[in-house]
GUNU-49124 format. One record per atom (N, C-alpha, C, O): residue number from 1; residue in one letter; atom name; x, y, z. Coordinates in steps of 0.1 Angstrom, whole numbers. Layout:
N
@n NUM, res a, atom CA, px X, py Y, pz Z
...
//
This chain:
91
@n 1, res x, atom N, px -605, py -115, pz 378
@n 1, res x, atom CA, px -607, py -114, pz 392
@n 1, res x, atom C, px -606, py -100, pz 396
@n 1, res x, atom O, px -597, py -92, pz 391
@n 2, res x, atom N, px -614, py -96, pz 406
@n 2, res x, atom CA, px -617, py -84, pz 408
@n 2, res x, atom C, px -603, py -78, pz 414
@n 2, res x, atom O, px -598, py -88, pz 420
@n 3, res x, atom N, px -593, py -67, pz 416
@n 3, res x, atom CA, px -583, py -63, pz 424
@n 3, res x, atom C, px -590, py -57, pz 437
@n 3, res x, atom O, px -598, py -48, pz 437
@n 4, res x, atom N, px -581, py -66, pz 451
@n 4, res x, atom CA, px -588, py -61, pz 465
@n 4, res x, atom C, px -578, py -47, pz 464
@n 4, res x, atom O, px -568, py -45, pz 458
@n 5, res x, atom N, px -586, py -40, pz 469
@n 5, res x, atom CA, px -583, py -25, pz 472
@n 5, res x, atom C, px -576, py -25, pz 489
@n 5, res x, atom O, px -583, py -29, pz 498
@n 6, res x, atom N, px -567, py -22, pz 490
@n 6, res x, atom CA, px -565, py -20, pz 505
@n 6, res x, atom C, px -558, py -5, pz 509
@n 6, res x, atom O, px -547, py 0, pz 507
@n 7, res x, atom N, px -569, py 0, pz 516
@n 7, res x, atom CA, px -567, py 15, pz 517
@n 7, res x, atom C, px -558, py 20, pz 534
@n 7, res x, atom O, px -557, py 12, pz 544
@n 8, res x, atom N, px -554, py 33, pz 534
@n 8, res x, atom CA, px -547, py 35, pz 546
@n 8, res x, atom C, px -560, py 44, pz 558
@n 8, res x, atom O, px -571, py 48, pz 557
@n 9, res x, atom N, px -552, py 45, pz 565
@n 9, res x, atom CA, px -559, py 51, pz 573
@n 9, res x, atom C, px -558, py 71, pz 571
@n 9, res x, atom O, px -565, py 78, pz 578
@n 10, res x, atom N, px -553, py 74, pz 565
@n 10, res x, atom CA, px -557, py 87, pz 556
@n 10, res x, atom C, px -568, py 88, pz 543
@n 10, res x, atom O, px -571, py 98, pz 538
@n 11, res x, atom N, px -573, py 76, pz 541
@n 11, res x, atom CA, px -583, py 73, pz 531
@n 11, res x, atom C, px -595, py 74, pz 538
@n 11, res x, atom O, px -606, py 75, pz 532
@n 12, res x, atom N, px -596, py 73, pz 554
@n 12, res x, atom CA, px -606, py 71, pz 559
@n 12, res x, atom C, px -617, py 86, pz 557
@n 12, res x, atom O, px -612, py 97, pz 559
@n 13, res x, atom N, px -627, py 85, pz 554
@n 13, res x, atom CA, px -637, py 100, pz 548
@n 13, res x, atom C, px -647, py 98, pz 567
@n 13, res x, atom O, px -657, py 93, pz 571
@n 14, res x, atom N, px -633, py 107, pz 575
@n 14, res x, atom CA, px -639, py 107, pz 592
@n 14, res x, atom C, px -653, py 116, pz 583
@n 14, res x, atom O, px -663, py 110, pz 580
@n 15, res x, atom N, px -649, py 127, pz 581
@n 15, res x, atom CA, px -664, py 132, pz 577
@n 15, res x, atom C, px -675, py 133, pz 575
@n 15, res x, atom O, px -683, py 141, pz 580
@n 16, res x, atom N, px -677, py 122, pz 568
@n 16, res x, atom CA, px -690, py 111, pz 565
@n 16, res x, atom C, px -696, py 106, pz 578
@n 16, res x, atom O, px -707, py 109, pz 583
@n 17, res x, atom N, px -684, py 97, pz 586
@n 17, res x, atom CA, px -683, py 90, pz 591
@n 17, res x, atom C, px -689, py 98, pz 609
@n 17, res x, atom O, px -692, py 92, pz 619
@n 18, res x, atom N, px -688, py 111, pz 605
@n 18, res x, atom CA, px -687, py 122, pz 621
@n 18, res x, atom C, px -704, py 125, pz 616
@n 18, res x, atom O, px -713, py 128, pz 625
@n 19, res x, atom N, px -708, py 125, pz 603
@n 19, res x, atom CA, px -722, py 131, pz 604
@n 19, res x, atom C, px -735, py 117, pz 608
@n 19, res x, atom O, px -747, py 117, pz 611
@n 20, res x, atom N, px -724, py 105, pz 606
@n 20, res x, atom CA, px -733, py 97, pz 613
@n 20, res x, atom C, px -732, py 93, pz 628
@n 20, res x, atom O, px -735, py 83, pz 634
@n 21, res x, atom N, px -727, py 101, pz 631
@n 21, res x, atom CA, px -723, py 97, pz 652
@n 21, res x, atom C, px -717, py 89, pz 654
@n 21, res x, atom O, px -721, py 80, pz 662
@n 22, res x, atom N, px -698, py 88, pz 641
@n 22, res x, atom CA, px -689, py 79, pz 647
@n 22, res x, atom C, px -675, py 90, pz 643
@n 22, res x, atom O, px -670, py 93, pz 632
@n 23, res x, atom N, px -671, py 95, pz 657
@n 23, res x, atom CA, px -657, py 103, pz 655
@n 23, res x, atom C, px -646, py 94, pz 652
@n 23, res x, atom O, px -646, py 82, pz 655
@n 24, res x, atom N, px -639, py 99, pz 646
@n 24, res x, atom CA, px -628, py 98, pz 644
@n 24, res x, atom C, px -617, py 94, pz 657
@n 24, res x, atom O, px -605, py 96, pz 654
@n 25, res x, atom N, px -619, py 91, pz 667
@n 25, res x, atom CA, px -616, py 90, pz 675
@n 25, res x, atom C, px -623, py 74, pz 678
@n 25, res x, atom O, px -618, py 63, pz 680
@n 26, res x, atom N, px -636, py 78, pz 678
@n 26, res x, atom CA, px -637, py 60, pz 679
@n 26, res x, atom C, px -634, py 47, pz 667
@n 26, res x, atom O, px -635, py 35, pz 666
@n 27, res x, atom N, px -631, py 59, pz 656
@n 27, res x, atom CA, px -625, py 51, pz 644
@n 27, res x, atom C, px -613, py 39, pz 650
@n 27, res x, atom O, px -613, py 27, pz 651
@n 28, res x, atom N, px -602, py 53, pz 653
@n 28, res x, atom CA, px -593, py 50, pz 660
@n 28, res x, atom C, px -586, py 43, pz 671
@n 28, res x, atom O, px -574, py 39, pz 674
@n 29, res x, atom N, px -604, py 43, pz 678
@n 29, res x, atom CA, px -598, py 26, pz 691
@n 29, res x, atom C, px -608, py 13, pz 684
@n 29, res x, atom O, px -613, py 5, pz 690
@n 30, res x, atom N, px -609, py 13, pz 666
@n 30, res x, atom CA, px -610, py -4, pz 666
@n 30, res x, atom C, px -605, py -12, pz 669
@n 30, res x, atom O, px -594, py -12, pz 665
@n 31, res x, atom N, px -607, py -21, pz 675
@n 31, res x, atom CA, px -597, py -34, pz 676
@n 31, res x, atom C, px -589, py -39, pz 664
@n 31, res x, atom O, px -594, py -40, pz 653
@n 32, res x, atom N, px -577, py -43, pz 667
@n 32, res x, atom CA, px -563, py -42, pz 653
@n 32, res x, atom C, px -572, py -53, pz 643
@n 32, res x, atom O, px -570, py -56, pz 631
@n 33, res x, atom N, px -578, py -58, pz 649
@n 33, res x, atom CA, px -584, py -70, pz 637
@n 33, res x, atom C, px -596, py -63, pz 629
@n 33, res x, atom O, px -596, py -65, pz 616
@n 34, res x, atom N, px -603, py -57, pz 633
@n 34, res x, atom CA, px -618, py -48, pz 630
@n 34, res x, atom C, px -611, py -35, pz 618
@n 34, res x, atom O, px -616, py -32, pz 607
@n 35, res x, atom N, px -599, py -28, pz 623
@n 35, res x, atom CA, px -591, py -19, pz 617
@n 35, res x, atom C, px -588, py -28, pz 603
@n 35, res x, atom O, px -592, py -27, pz 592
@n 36, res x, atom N, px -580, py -36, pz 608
@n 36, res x, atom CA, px -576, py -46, pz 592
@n 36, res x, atom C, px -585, py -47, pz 585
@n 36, res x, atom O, px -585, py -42, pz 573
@n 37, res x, atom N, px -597, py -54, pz 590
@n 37, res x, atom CA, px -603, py -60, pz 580
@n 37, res x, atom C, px -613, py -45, pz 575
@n 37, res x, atom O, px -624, py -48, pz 571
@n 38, res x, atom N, px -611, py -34, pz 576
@n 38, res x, atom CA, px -617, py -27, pz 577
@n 38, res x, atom C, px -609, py -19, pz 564
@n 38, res x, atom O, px -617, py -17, pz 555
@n 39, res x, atom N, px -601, py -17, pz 563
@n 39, res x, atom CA, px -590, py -13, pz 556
@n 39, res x, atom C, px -587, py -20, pz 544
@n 39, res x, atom O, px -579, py -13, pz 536
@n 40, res x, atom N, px -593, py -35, pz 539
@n 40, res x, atom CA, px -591, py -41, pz 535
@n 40, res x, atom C, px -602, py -42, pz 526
@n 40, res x, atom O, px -603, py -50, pz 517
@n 41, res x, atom N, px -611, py -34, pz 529
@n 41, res x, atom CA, px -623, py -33, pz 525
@n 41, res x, atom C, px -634, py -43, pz 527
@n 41, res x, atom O, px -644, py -44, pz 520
@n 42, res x, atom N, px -631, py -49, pz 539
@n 42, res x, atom CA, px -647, py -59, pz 541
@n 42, res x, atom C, px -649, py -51, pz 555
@n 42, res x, atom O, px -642, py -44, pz 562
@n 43, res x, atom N, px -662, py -57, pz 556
@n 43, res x, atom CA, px -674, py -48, pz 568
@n 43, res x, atom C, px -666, py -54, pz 579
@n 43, res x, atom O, px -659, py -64, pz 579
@n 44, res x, atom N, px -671, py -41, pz 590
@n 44, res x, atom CA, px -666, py -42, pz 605
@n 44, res x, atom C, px -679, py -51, pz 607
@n 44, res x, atom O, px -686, py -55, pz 598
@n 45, res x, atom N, px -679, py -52, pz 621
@n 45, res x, atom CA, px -691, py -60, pz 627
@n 45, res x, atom C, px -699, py -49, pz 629
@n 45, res x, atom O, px -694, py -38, pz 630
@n 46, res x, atom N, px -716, py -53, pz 630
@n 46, res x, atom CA, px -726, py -40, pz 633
@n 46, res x, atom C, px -725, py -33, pz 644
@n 46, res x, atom O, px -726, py -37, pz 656
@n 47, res x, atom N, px -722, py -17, pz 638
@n 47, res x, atom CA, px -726, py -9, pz 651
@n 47, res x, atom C, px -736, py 0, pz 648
@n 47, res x, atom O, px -740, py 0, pz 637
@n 48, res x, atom N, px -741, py 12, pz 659
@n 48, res x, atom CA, px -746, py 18, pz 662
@n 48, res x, atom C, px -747, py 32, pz 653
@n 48, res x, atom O, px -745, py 41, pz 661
@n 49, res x, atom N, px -747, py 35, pz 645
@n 49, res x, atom CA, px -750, py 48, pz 636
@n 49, res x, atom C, px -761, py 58, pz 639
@n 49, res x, atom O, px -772, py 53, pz 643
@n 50, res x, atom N, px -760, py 68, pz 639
@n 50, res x, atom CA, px -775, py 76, pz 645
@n 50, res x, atom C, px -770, py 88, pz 630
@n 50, res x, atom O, px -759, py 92, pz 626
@n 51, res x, atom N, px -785, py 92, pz 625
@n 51, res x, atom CA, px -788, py 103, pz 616
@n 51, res x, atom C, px -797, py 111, pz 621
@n 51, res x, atom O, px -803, py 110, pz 631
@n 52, res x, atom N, px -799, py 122, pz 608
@n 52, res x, atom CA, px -807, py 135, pz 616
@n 52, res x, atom C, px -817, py 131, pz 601
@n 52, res x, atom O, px -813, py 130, pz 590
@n 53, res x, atom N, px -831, py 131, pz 607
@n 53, res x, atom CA, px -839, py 134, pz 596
@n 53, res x, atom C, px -845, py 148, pz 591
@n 53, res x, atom O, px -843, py 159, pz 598
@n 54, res x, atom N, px -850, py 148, pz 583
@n 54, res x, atom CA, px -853, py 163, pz 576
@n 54, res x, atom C, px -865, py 171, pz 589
@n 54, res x, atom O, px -868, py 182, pz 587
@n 55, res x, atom N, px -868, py 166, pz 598
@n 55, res x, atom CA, px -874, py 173, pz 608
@n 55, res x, atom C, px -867, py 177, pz 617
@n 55, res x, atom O, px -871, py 187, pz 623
@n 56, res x, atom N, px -853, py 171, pz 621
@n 56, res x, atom CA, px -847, py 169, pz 627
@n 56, res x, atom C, px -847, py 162, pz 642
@n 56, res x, atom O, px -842, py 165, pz 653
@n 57, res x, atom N, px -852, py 152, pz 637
@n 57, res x, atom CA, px -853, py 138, pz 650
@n 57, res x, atom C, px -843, py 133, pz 644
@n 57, res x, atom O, px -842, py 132, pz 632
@n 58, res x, atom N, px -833, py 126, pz 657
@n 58, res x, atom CA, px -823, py 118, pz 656
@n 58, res x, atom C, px -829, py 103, pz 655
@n 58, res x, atom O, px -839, py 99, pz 661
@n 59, res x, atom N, px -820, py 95, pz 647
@n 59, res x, atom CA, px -827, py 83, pz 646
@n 59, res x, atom C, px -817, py 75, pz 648
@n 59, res x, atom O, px -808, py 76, pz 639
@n 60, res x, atom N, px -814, py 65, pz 656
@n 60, res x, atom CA, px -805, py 56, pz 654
@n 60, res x, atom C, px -809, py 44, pz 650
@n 60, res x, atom O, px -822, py 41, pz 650
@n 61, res x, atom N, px -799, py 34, pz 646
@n 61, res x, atom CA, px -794, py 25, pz 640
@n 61, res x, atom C, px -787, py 18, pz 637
@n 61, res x, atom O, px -777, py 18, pz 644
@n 62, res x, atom N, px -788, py 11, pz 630
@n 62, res x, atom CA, px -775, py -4, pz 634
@n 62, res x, atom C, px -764, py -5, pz 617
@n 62, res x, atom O, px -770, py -3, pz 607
@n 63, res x, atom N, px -757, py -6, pz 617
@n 63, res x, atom CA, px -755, py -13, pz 603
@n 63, res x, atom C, px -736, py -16, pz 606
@n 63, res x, atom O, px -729, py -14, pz 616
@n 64, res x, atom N, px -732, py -22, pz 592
@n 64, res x, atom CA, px -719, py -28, pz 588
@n 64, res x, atom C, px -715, py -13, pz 581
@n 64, res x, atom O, px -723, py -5, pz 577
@n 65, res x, atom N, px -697, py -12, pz 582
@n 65, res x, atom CA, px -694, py -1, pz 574
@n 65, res x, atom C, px -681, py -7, pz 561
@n 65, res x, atom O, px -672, py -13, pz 566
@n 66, res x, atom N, px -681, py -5, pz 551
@n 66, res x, atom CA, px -671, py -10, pz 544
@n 66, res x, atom C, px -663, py 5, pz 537
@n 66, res x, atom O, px -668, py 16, pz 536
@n 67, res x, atom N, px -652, py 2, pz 535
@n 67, res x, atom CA, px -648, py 12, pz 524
@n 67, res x, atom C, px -647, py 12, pz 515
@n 67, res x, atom O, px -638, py 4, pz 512
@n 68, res x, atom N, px -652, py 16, pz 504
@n 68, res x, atom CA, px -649, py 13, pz 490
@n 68, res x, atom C, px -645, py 27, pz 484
@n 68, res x, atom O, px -643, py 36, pz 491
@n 69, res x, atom N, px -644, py 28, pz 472
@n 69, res x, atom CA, px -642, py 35, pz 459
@n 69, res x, atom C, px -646, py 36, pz 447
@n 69, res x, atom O, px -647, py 26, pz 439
@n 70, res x, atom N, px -652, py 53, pz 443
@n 70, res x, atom CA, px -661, py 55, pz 435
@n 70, res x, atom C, px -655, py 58, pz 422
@n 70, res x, atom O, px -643, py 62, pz 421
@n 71, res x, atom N, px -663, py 56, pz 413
@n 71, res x, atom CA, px -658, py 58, pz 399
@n 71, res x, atom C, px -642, py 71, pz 395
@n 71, res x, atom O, px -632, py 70, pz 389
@n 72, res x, atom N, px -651, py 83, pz 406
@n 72, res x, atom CA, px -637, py 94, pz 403
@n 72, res x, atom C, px -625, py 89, pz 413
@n 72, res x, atom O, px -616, py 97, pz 416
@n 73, res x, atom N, px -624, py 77, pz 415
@n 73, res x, atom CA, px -613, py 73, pz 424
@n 73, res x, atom C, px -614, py 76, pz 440
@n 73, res x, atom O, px -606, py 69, pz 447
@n 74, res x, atom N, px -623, py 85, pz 447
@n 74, res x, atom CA, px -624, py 92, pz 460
@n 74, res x, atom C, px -628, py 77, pz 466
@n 74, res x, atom O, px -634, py 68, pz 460
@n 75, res x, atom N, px -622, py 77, pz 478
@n 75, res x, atom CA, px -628, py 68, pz 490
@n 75, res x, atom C, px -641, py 72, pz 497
@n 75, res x, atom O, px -643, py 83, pz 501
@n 76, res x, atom N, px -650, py 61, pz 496
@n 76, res x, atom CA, px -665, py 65, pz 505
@n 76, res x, atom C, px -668, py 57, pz 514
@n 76, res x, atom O, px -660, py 47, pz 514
@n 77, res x, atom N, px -676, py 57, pz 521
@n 77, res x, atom CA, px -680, py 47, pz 532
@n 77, res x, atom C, px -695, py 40, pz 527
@n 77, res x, atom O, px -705, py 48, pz 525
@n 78, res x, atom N, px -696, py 26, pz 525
@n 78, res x, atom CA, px -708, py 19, pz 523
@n 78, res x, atom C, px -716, py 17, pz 537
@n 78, res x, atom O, px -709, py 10, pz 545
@n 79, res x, atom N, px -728, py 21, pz 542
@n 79, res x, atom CA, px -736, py 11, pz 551
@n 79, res x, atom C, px -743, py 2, pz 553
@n 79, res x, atom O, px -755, py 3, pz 553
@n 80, res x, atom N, px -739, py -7, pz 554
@n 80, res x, atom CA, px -749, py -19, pz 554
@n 80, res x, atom C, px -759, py -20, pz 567
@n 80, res x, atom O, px -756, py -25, pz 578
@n 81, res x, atom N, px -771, py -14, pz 566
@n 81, res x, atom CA, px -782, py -16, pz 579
@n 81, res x, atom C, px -785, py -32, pz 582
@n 81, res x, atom O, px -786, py -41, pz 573
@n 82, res x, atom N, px -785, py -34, pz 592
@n 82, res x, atom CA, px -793, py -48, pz 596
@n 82, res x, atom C, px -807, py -41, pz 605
@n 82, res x, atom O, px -812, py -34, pz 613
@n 83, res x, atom N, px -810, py -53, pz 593
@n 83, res x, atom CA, px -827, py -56, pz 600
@n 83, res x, atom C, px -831, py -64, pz 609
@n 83, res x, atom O, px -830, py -76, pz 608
@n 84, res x, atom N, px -837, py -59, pz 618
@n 84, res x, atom CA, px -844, py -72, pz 633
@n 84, res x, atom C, px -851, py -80, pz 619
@n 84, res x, atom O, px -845, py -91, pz 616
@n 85, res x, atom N, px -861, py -76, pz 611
@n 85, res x, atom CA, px -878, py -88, pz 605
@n 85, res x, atom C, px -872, py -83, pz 591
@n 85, res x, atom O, px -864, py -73, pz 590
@n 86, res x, atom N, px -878, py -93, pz 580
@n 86, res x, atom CA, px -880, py -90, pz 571
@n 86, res x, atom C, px -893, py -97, pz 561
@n 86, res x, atom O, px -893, py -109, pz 558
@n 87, res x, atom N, px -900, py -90, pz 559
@n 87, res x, atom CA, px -909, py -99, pz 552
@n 87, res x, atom C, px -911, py -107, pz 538
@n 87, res x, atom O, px -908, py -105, pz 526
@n 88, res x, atom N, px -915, py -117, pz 543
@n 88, res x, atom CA, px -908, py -129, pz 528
@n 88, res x, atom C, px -914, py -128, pz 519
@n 88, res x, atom O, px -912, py -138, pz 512
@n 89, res x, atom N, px -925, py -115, pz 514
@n 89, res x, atom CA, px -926, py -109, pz 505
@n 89, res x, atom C, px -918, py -104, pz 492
@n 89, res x, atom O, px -919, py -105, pz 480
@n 90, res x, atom N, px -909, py -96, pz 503
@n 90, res x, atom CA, px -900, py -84, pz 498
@n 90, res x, atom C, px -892, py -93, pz 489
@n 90, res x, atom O, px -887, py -87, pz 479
@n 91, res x, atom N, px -889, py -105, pz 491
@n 91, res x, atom CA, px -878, py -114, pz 483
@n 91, res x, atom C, px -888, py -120, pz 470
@n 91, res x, atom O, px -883, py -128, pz 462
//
């Protein structure tokens, strides 16, 4: 069975997290249940992420955030996007 990872809130990589248009500050007002489970390593509920593409048009977006941990041990942030359609091709 796999070991749950439960990380602190100094593991959090604001960093990452600031170049997709979520400060560290709105890290910080999750609600204590969103925080936990967050910490615990399963996804918050979807929010709003915005990126810069190589033109530089901002693009926002939706997705889930998890924390996990990479091979060299560092903490990273996973995004999970949600999609409005998907075509039942793709599957």
């Amino acid at each position: 069975m796999k070991e749950i990872k439960v990380f602190s809130e100094s593991d959090i990589p604001y960093d990452v997290l600031e170049k997709f248009g979520i400060p560290k500050d709105a890290v910080e007002d999750f609600p204590e249940n969103v925080m936990r489970r967050f910490l615990s390593g399963k996804s918050t509920p979807v929010m709003p992420v915005y990126y810069t593409t190589e033109r530089g048009e901002r693009i926002r977006s939706f997705s889930r955030l998890v924390l996990t941990t990479t091979e060299n041990g560092e903490t990273d942030i996973l995004f999970i996007p949600r999609w409005k359609t998907s075509e039942l091709e793709d599957y």
